[in-house]
ZALUMMAR-113927 format. One line per field, with one value per residue (C-alpha): residue number from 0; x, y negated, z. Coordinates in nm, 2 decimals. Last residue first. Layout:
dotor	[NUM_...]
u	[X_...]
v	[Y_...]
w	[Z_...]
REM end
This chain:
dotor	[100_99_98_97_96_95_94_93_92_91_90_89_88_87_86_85_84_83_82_81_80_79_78_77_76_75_74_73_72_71_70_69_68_67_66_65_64_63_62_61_60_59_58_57_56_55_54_53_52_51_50_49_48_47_46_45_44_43_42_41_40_39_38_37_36_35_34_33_32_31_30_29_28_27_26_25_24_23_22_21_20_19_18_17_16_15_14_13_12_11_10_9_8_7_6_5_4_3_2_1_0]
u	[-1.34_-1.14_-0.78_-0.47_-0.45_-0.43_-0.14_-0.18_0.10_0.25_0.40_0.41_0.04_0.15_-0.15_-0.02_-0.20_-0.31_-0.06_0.02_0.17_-0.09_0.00_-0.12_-0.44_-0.46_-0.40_-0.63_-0.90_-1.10_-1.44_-1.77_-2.09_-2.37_-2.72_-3.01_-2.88_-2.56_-2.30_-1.97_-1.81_-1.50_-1.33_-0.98_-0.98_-1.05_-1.42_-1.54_-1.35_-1.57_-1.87_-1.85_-1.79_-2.20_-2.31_-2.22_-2.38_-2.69_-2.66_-2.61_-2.32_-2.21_-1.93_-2.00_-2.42_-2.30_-2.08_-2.33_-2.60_-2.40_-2.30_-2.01_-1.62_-1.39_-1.12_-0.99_-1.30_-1.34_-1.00_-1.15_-1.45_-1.25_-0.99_-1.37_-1.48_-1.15_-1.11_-0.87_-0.82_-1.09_-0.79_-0.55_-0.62_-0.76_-0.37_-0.19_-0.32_-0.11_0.17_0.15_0.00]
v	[1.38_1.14_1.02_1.13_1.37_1.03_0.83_0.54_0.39_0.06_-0.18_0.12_0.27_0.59_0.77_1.07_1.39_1.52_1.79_1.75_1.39_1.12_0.86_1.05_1.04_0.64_0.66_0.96_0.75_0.84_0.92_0.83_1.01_0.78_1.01_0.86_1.09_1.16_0.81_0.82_0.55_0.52_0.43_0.22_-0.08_-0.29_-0.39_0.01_0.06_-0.30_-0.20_0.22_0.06_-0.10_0.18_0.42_0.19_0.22_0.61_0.61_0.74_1.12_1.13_1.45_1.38_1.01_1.11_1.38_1.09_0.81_1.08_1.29_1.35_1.59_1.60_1.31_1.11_1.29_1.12_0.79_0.80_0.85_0.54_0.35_0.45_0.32_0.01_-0.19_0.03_-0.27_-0.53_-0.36_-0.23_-0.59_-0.71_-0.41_-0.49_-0.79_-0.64_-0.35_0.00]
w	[1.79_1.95_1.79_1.87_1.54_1.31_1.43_1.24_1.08_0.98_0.68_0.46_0.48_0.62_0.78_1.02_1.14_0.77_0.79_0.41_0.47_0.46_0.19_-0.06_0.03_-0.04_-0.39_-0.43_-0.26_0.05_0.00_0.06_-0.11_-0.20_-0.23_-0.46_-0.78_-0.69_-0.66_-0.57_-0.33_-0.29_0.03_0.18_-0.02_0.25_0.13_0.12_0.48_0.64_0.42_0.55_0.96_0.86_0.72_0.95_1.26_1.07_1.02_1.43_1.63_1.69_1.47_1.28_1.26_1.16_0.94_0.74_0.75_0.57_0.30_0.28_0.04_0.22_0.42_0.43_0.48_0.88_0.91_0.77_0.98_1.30_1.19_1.12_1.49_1.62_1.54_1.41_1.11_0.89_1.01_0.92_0.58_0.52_0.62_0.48_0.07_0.05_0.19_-0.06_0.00]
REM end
């Protein structure tokens, strides 16, 4: 990620619920309703933590039928190692496995 990218990165990885919704995002692509049953919070609260990830750079969204699956982007995968416990966006980490389920 660039400088200029590490500042919304940041600020949308301040808090915690959206670091919880981006590990659950590595994994595998869900709807609003899937991460909120996982995380235990509500669909609206979802939504809202989806905007501040969606705006950062940090999700896709894909589209089937009515349904909006989230995902993290291929660009953004890559920078977490194959054991999935670190993010690496180059100006800081994010220590992944210390995290709440």
């Amino acid at each position: 990620m660039d400088g200029l990218g590490c500042v919304p990165a940041l600020r949308a990885l301040g808090e915690e619920t959206r670091l919880r919704m981006l590990r659950l995002l590595l994994d595998r692509q869900m709807s609003v309703g899937e991460i909120a049953d996982n995380l235990g919070v509500t669909q609206y609260n979802v939504s809202r933590h989806l905007k501040v990830l969606r705006e950062a750079g940090l999700l896709e969204i894909e589209k089937q039928g009515q349904q909006r699956l989230y995902r993290v982007p291929v660009g953004l995968r890559k920078c977490v190692p194959a054991a999935g416990s670190i993010l690496d966006l180059g100006c800081c980490t994010f220590q992944l496995d210390k995290l709440p389920r």
